[in-house]
Residue, then its C-alpha position, 0 to 999 in steps of 0.5 A: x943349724x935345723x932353723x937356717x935348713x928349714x929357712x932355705x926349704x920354705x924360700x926355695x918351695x916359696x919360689x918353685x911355687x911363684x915360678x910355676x904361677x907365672x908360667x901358668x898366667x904366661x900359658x893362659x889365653x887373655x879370655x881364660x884370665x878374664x873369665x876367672x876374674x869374673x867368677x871371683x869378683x862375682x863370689x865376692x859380691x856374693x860373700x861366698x869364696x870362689x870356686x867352692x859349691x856345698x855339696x847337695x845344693x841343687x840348682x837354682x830353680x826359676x827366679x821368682x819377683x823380689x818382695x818390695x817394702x811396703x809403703x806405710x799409709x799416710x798422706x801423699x807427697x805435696x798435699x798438707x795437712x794439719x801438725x799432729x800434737x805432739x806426745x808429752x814425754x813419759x815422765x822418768x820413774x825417781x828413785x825413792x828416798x829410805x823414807x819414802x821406802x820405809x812408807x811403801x813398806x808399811x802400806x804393803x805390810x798394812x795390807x797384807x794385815x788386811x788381806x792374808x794369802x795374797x799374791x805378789x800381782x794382787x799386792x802389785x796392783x792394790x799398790x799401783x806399782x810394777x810387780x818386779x818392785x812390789x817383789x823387792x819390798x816384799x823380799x826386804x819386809x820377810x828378811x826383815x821378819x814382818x811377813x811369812x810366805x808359804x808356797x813357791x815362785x808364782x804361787x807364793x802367797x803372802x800374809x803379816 
């Protein structure tokens, strides 16, 4: 019972509303109904909604010039130039087999022999690999109790 009152309040407030809009575009002048059409297609363009200004905003001051991209240097249109070489490829870096792995492991372990206390970079670079994969080998070889590590993050030193 309360559902079919509120059905027959909503339809009846539904069409008082639409009966006082037609009454309101009937009253209007032609050039009232355009200039409001003009202001919500300009809103839209804009992306803002019509009609609705953020308090505080100030008034737009004098409209300066428009930043044009600028042109990249090269040749000018029409005239020819040689072909450029092109860029070989960079090469794809191959995962490595356990075999492989296990001889990039001895090598970092050898040298840690060699040069007790050395940083994560300096293994890196004696290595010639990236550091975040020289970390990898050297987290595995102190899992695996080969090598021992004092200190923290960056300052971490390593030795066999």
């Amino acid at each position: 019972m309360q559902k079919n009152n509120l059905k027959i309040t909503i339809e009846k407030a539904s069409a008082e509303f639409a009966d006082a809009i037609i009454k309101a575009v009937k009253g209007a002048s032609l050039q009232e109904l355009m200039e409001i059409q003009k202001t919500t297609t300009a809103a839209k363009k804009r992306g803002k909604k019509p009609g609705r200004k953020k308090p505080g905003r100030k008034k737009p001051g004098p409209k300066t010039k428009k930043k044009t991209a600028r042109k990249k240097p090269g040749p000018k249109p029409g005239k020819k130039t040689a072909a450029k070489p092109k860029k070989k490829a960079a090469k794809k870096a191959s995962r490595l087999s356990p075999t492989q792995k296990a001889g990039v492991k001895n090598k970092i372990h050898a040298y840690l022999k060699k040069n007790p206390g050395s940083s994560r970079g300096k293994v890196a670079k004696a290595m010639k690999m990236p550091t975040a994969k020289t970390g990898l080998y050297l987290r595995e070889l102190k899992k695996a109790g080969k090598i021992k590590s004092k200190g923290k993050a960056a300052a971490t030193k390593y030795s066999a």
